[in-house]
LOLUMNU-885578 format. One record per residue (C-alpha): x negated, y, z negated; residue number from 0; residue in three letters. Coordinates in nm, 4 decimals, padded with zeros to 6 digits. Each point is the difference from the previous one (the first is absolute). Layout:
LOLUMNU-885578
<rec c1="X" c2="Y" c3="Z" nr="NUM" rest="ALA"/>
...
//
This chain:
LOLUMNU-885578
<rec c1="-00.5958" c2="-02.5085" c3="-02.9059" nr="0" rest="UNK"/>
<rec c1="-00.0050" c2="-00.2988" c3="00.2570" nr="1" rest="UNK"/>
<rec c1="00.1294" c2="00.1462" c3="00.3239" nr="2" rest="UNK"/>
<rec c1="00.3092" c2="-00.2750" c3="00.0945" nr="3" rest="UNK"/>
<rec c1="00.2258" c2="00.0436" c3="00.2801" nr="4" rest="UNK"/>
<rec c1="00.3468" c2="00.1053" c3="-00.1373" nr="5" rest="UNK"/>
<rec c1="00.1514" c2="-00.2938" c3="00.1889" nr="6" rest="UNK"/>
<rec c1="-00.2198" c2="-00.2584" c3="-00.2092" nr="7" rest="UNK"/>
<rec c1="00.1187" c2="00.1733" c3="-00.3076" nr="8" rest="UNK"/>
<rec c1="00.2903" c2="-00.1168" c3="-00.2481" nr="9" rest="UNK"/>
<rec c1="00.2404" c2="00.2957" c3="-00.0917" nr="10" rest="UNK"/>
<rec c1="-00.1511" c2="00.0210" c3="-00.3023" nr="11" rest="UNK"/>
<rec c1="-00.3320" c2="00.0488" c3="00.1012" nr="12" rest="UNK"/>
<rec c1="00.1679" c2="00.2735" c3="00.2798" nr="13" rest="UNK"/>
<rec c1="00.1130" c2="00.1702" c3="-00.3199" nr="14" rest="UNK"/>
<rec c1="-00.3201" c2="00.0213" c3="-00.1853" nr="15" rest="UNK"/>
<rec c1="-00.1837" c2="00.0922" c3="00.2944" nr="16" rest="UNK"/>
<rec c1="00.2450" c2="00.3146" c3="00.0285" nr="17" rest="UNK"/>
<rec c1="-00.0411" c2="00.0488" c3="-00.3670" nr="18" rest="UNK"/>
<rec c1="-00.3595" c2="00.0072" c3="00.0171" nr="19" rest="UNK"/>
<rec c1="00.0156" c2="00.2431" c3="00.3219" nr="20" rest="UNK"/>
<rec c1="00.2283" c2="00.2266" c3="-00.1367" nr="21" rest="UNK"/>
<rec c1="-00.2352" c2="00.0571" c3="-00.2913" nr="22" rest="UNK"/>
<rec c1="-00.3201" c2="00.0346" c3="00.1562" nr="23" rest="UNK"/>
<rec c1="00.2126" c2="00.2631" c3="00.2449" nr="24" rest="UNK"/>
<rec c1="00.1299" c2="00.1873" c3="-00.2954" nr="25" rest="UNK"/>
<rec c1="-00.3462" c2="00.0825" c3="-00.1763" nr="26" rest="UNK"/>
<rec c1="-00.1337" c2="00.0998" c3="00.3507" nr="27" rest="UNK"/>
<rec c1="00.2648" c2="00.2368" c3="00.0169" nr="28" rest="UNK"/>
<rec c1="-00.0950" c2="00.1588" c3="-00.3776" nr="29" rest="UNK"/>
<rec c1="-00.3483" c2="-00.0376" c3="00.0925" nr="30" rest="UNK"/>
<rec c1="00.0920" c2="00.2301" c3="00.3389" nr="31" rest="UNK"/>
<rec c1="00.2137" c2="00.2053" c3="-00.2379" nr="32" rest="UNK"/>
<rec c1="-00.2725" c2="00.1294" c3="-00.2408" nr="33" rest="UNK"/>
<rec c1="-00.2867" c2="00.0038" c3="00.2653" nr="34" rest="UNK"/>
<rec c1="00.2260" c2="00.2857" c3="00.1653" nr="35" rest="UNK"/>
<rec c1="00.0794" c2="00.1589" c3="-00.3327" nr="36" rest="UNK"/>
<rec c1="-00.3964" c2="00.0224" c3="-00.0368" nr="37" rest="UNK"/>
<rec c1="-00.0335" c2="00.1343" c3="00.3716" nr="38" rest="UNK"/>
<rec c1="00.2396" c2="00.2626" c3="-00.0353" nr="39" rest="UNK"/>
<rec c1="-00.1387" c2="00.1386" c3="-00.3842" nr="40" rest="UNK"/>
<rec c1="-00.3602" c2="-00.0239" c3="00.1436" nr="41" rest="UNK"/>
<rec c1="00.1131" c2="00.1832" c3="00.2990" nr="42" rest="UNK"/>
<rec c1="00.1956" c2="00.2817" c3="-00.2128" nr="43" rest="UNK"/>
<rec c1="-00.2846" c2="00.0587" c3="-00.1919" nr="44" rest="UNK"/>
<rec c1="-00.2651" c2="-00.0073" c3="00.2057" nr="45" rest="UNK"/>
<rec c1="00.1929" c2="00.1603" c3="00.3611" nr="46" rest="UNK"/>
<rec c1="-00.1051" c2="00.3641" c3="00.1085" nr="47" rest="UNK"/>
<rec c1="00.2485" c2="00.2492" c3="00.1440" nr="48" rest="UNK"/>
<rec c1="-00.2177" c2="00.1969" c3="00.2962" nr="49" rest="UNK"/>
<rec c1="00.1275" c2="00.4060" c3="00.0128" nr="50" rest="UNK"/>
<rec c1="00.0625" c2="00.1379" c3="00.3486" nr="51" rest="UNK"/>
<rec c1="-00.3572" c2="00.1618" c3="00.0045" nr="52" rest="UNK"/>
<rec c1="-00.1446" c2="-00.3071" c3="-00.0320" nr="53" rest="UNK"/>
<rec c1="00.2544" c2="-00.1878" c3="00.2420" nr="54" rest="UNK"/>
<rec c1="-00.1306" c2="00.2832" c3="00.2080" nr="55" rest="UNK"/>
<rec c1="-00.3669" c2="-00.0691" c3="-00.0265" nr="56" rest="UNK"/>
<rec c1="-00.0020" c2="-00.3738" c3="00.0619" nr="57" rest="UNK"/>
<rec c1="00.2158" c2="00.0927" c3="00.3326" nr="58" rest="UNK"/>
<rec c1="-00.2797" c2="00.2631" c3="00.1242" nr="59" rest="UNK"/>
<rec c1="-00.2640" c2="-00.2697" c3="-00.1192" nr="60" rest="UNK"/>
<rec c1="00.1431" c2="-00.2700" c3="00.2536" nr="61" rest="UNK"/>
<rec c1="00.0465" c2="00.2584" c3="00.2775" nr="62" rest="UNK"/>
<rec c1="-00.3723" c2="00.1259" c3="-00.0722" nr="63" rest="UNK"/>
<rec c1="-00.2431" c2="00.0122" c3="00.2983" nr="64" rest="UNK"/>
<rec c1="-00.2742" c2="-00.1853" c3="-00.2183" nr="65" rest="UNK"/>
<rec c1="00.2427" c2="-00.3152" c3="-00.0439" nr="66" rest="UNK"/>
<rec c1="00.1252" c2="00.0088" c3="00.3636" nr="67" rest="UNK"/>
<rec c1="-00.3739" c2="00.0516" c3="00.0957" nr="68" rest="UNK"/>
<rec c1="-00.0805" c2="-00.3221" c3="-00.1665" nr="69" rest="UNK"/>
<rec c1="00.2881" c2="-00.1786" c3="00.1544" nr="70" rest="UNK"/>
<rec c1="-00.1179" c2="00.1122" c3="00.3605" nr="71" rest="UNK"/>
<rec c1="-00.2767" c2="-00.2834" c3="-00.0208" nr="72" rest="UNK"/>
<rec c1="00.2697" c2="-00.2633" c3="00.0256" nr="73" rest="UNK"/>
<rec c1="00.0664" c2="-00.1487" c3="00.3238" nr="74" rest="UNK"/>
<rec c1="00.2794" c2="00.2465" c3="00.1843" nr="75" rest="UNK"/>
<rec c1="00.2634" c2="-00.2956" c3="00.0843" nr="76" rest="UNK"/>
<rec c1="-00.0135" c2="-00.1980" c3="-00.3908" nr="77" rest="UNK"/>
<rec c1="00.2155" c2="-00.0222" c3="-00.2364" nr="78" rest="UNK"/>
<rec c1="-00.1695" c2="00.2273" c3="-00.2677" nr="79" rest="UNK"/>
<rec c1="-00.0787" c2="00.2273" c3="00.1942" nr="80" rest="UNK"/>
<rec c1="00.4162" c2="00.0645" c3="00.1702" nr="81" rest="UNK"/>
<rec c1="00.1160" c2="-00.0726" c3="-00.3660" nr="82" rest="UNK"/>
<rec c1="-00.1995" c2="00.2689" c3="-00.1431" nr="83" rest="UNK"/>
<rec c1="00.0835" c2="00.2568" c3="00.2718" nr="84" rest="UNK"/>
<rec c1="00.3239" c2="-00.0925" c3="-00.0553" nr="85" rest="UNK"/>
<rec c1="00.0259" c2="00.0893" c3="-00.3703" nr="86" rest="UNK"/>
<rec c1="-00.1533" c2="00.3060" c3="00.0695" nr="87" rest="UNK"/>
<rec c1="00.1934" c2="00.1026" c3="00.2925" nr="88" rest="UNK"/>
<rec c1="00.3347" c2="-00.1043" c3="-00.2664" nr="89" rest="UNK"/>
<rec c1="-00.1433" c2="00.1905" c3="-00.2687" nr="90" rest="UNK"/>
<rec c1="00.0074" c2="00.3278" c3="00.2214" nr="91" rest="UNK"/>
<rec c1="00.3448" c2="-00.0552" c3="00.0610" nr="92" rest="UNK"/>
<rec c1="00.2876" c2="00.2030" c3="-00.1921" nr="93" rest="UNK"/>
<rec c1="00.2548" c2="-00.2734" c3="00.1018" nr="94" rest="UNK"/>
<rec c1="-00.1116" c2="-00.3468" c3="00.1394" nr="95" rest="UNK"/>
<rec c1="00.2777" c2="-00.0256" c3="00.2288" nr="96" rest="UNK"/>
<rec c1="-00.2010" c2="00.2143" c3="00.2259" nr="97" rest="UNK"/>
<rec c1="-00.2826" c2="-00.2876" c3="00.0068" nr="98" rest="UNK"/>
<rec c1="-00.0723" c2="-00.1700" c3="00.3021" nr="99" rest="UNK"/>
<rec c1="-00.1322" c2="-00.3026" c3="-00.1218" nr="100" rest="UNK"/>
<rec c1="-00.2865" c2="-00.2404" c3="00.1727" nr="101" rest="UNK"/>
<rec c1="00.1821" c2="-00.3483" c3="00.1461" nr="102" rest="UNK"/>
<rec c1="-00.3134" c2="-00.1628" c3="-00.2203" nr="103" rest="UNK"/>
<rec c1="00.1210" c2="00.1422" c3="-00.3044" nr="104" rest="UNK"/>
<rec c1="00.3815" c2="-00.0551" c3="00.0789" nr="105" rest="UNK"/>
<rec c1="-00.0988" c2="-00.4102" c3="00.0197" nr="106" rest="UNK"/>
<rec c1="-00.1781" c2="00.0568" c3="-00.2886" nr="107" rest="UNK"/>
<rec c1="00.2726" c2="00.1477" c3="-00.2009" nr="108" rest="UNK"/>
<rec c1="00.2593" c2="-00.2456" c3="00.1475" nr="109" rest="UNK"/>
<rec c1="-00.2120" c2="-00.2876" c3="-00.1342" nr="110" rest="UNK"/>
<rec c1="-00.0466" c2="00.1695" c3="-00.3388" nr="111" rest="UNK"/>
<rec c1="00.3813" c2="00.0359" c3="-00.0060" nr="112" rest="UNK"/>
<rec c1="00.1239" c2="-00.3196" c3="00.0913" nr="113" rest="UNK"/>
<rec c1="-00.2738" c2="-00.1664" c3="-00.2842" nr="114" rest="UNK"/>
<rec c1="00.1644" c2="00.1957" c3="-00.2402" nr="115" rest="UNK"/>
<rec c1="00.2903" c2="00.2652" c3="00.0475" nr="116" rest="UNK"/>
<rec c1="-00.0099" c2="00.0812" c3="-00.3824" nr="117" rest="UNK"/>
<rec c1="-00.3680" c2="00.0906" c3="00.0228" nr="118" rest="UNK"/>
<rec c1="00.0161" c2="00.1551" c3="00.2912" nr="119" rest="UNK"/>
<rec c1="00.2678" c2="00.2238" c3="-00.1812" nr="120" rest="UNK"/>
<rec c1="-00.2054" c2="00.0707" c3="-00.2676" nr="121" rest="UNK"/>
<rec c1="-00.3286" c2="00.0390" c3="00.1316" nr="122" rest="UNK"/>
<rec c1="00.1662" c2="00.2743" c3="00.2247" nr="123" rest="UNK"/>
<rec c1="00.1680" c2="00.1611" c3="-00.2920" nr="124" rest="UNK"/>
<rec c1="-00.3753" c2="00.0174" c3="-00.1937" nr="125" rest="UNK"/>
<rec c1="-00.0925" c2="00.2308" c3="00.2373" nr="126" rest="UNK"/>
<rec c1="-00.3395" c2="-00.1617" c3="-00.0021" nr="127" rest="UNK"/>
<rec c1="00.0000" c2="-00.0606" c3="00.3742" nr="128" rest="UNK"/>
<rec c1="00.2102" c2="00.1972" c3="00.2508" nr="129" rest="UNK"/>
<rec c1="00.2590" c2="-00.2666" c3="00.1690" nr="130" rest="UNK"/>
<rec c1="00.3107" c2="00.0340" c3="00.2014" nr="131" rest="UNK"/>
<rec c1="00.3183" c2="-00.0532" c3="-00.0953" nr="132" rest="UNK"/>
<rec c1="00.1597" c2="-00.3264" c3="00.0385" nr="133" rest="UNK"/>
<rec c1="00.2631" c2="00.1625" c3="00.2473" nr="134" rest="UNK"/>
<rec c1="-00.2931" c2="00.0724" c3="00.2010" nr="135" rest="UNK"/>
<rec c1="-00.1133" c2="-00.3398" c3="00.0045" nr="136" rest="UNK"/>
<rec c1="00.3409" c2="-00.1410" c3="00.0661" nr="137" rest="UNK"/>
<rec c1="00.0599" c2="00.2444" c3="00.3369" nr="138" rest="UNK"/>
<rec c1="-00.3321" c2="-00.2369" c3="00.1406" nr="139" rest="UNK"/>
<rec c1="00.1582" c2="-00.3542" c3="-00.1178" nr="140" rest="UNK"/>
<rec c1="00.3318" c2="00.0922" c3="00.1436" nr="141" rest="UNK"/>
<rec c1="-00.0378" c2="00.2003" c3="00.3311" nr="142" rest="UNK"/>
<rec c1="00.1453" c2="-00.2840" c3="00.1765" nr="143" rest="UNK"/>
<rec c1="00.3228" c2="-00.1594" c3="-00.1511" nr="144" rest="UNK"/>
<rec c1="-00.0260" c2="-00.3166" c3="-00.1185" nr="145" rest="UNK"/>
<rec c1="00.2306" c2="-00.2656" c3="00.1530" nr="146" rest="UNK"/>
<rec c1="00.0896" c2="-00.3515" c3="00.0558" nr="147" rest="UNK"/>
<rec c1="-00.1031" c2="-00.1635" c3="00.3228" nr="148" rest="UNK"/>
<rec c1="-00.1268" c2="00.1011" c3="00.3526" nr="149" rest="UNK"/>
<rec c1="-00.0431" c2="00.3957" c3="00.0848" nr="150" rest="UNK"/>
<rec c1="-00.1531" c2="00.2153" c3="00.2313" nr="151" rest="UNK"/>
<rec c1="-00.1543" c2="00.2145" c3="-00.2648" nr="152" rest="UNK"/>
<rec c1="-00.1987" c2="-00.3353" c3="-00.1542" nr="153" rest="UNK"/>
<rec c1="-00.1085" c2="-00.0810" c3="00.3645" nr="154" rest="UNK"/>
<rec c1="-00.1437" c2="00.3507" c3="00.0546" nr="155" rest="UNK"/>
<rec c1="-00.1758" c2="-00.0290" c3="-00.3606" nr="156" rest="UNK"/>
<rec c1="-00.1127" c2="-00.3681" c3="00.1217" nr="157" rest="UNK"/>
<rec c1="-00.1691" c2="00.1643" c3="00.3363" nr="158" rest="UNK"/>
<rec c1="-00.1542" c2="00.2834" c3="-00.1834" nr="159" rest="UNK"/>
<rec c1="-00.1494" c2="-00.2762" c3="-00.2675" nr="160" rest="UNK"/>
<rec c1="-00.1217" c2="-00.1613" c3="00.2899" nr="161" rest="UNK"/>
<rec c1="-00.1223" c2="00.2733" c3="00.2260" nr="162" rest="UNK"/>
<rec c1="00.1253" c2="-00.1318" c3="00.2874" nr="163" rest="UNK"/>
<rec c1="-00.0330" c2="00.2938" c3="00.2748" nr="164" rest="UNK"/>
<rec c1="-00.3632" c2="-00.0683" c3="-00.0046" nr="165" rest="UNK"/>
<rec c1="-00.1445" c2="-00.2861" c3="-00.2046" nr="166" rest="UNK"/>
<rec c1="-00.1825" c2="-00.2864" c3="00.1665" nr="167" rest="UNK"/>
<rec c1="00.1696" c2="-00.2667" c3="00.1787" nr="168" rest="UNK"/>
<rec c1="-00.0801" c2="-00.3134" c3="-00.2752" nr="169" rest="UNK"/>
<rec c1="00.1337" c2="00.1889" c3="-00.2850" nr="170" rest="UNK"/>
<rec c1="00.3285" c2="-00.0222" c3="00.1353" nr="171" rest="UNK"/>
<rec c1="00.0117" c2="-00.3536" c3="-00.0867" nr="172" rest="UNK"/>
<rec c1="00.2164" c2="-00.0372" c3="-00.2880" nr="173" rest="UNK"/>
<rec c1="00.1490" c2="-00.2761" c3="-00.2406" nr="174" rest="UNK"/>
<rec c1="00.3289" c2="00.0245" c3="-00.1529" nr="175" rest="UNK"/>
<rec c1="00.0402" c2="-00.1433" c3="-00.3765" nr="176" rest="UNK"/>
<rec c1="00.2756" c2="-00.0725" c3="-00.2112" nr="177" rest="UNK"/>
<rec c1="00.0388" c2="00.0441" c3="-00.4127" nr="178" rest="UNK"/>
<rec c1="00.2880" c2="-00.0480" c3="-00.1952" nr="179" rest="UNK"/>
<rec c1="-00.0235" c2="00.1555" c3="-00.3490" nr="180" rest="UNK"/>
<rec c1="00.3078" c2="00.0090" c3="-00.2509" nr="181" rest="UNK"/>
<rec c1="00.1511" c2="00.3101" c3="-00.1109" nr="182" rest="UNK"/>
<rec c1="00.2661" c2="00.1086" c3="-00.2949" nr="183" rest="UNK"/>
<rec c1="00.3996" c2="-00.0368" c3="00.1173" nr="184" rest="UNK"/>
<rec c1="00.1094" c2="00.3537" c3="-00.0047" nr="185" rest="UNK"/>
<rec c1="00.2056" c2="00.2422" c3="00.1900" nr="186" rest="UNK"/>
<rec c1="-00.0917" c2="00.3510" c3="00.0714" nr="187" rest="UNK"/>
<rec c1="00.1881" c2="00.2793" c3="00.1470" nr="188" rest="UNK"/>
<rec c1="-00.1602" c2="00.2114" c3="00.2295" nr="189" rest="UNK"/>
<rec c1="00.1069" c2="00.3742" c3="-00.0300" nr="190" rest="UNK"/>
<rec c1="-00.0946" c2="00.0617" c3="00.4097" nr="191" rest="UNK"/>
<rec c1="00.1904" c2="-00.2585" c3="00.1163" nr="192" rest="UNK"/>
<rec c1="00.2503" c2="-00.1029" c3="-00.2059" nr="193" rest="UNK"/>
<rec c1="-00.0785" c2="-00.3491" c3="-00.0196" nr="194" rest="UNK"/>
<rec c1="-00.0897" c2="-00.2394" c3="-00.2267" nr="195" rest="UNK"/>
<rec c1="-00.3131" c2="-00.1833" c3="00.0820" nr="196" rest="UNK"/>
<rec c1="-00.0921" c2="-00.3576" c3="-00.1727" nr="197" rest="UNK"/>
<rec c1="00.2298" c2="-00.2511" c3="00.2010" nr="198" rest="UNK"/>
<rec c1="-00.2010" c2="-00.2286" c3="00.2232" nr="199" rest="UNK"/>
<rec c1="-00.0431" c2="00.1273" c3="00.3515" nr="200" rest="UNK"/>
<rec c1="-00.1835" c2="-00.1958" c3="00.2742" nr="201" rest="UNK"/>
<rec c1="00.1151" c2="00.2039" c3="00.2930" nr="202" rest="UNK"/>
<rec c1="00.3337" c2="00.0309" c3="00.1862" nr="203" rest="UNK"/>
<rec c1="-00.0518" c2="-00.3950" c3="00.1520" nr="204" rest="UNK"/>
<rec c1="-00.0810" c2="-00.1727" c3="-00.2752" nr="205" rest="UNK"/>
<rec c1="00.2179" c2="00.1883" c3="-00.2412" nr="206" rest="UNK"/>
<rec c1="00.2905" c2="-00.0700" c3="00.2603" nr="207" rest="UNK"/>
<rec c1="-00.0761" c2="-00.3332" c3="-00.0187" nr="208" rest="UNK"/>
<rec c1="-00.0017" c2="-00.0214" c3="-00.3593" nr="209" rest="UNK"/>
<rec c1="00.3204" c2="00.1340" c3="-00.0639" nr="210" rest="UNK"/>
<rec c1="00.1515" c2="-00.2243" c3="00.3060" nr="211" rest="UNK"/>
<rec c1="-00.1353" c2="-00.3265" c3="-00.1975" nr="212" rest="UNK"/>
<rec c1="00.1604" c2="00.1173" c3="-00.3183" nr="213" rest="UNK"/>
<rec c1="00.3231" c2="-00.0102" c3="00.1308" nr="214" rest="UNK"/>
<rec c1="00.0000" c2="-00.3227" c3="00.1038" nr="215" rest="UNK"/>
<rec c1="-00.1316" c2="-00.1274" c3="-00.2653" nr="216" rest="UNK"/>
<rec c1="00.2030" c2="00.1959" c3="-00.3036" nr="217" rest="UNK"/>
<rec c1="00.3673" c2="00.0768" c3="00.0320" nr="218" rest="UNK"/>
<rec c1="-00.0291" c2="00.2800" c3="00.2874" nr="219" rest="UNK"/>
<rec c1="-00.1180" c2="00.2855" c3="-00.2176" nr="220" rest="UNK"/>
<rec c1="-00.3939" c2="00.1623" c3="00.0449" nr="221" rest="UNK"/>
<rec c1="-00.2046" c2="00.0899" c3="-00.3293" nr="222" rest="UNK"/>
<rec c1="-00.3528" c2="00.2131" c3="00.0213" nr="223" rest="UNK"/>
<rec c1="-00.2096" c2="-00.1248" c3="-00.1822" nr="224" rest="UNK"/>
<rec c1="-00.2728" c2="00.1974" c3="-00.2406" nr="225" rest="UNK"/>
<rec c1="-00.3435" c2="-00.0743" c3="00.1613" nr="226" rest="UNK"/>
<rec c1="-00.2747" c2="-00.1852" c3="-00.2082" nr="227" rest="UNK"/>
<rec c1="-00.2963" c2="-00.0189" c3="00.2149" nr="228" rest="UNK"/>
<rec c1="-00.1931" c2="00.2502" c3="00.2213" nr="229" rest="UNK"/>
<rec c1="-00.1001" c2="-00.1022" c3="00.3470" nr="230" rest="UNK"/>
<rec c1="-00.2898" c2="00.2130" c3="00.1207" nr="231" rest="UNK"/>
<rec c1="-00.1619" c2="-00.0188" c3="00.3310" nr="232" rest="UNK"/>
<rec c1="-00.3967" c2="00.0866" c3="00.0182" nr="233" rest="UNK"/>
<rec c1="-00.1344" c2="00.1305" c3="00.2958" nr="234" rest="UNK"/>
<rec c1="-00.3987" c2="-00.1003" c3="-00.0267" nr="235" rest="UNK"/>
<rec c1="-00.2878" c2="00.0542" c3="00.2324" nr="236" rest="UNK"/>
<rec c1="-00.2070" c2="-00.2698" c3="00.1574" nr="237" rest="UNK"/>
<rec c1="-00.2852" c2="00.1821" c3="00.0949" nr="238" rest="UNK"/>
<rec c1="00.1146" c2="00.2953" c3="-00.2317" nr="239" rest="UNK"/>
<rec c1="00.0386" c2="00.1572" c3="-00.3357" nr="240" rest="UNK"/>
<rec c1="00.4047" c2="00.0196" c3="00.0685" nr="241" rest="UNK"/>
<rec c1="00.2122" c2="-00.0880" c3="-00.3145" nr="242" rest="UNK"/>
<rec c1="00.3145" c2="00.1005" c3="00.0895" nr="243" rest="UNK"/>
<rec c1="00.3943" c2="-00.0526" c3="-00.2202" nr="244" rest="UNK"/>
<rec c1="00.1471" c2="00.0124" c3="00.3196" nr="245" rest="UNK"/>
<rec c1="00.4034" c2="-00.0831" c3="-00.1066" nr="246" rest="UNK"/>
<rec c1="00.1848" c2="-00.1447" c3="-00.2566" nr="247" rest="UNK"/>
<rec c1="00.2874" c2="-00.1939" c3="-00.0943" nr="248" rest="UNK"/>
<rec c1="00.1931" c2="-00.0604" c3="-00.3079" nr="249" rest="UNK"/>
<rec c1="00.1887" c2="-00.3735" c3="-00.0086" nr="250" rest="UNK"/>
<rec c1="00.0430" c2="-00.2403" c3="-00.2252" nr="251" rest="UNK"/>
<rec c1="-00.1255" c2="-00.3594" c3="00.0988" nr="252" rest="UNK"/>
<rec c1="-00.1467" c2="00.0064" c3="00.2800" nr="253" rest="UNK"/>
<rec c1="-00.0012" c2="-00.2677" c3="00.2994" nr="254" rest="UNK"/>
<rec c1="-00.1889" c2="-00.0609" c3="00.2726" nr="255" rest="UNK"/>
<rec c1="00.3574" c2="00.0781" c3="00.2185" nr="256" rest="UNK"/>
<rec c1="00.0235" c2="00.3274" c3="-00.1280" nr="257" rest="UNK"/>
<rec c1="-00.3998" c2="00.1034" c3="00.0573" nr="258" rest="UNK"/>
<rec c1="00.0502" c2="-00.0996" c3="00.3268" nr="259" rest="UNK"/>
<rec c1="00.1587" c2="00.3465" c3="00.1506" nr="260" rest="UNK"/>
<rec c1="-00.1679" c2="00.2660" c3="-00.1854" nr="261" rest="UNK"/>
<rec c1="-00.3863" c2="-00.1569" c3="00.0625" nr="262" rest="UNK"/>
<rec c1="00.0954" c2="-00.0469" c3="00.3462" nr="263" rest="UNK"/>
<rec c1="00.0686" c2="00.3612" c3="00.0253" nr="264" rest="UNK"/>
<rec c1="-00.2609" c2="00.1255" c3="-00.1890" nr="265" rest="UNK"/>
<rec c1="-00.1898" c2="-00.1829" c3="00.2554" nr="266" rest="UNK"/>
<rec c1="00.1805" c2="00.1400" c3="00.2906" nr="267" rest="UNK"/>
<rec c1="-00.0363" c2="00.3768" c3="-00.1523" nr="268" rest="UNK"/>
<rec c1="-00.3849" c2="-00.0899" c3="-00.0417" nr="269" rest="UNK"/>
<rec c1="-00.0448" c2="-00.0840" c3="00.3266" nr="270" rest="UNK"/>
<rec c1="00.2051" c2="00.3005" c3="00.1788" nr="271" rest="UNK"/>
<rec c1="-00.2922" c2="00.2245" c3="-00.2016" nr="272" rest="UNK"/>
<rec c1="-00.2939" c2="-00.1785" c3="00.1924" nr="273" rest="UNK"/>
<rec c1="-00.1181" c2="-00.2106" c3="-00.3047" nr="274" rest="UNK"/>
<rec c1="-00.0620" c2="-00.3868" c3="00.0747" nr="275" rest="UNK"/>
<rec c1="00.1225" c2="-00.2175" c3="-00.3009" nr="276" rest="UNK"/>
<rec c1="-00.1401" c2="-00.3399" c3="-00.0347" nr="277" rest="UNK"/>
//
């Protein structure tokens, strides 16, 4: 098939394109179809149930002293070596909510969950490795509350990122960038506040200013409007390894008018915590 651009195509052609797409879809989907059929008979005939005694033994054979003896030759602070005491230290445990888990393995399990929440599911319902739950995980992504604009909870996060009670005096010197990525229209109520969050906000100024440009230009009455962009200011190191989301904004198109207030602050807040921006 000769790979046109639609827009050079007839609406014939358009058609038979479909036509021909459609087809080749619907035989990958029966192809699919009886690949899984084969999966699942070759799995139900060839799958073994483990008893409790043995469930038993392959426990006692992970917590044995000649398998954590071999594991002693790793280097203390690497990854195999905290994953495997880990799993052994989980495997001892009648109830993992009594785990105190290593901050390595709690990144590690974040990233493994936000590849795939599915197979993170799964893989923790196999039992094949010991993981927590994903309301354990979500206490560490949401022990701050996420929120719209400036706060003093992001600038404490920000100076903690940055270790500024006693880092060196050129990795202070910061840059400040802008991105602007589109996002789905949507509302959503939050159940802690009460509010619905996906209008544009910009801060109290510019929002003000908004509204006070809408009535003179419609017939007196204000409208908020669903956002359909993301503004996100990036705190990033000079002479550092700081990559910091400092604050967002939700809005809708954006101008240069409306930038002006929040960077300025974002500036100003920079500056009142000792870093220089460029």
């Amino acid at each position: 098939m000769v790979h046109t651009n639609y827009r050079f195509m007839s609406f014939t052609e358009t058609v038979n394109r479909l036509d021909v797409l459609n087809q080749r879809h619907r035989n990958l989907m029966r192809q699919v179809s009886r690949l899984k059929e084969k999966i699942a008979l070759a799995a139900q005939n060839t799958e073994i149930v483990l008893d409790e005694e043995s469930v038993h033994l392959i426990r006692d054979t992970i917590t044995s002293n000649v398998v954590i003896e071999h594991f002693k030759d790793l280097p203390r602070e690497s990854f195999q070596n905290v994953f495997w005491q880990q799993q052994v230290e989980a495997s001892l445990k009648p109830n993992l909510r009594n785990m105190c888990w290593h901050p390595l393995m709690i990144r590690w399990y974040l990233y493994l969950r936000y590849r795939s929440s599915g197979a993170y599911k799964a893989l923790r319902e196999s039992g094949c490795i010991k993981l927590p739950s994903q309301r354990t995980l979500r206490d560490y992504t949401h022990y701050t509350k996420a929120s719209l604009g400036f706060s003093s909870e992001g600038d404490q996060m920000l100076r903690d990122a940055a270790r500024l009670d006693w880092c060196p005096e050129r990795e202070k010197y910061v840059i400040l960038l802008l991105d602007e990525m589109h996002i789905r229209q949507d509302l959503v109520f939050d159940k802690h506040t009460g509010n619905l969050i996906g209008f544009t906000n910009l801060g109290d100024i510019s929002d003000h200013l908004s509204e006070f440009e809408q009535t003179l230009q419609d017939d007196g009455t204000t409208l908020r409007h669903l956002a359909k962009t993301m503004l996100v200011f990036m705190v990033r190191g000079l002479f550092s390894k700081l990559q910091f989301p400092y604050v967002q904004f939700s809005c809708t198109s954006l101008t240069g008018v409306q930038m002006y207030d929040p960077f300025w602050e974002a500036v100003g807040r920079l500056e009142t915590m000792e870093l220089k921006v460029i």
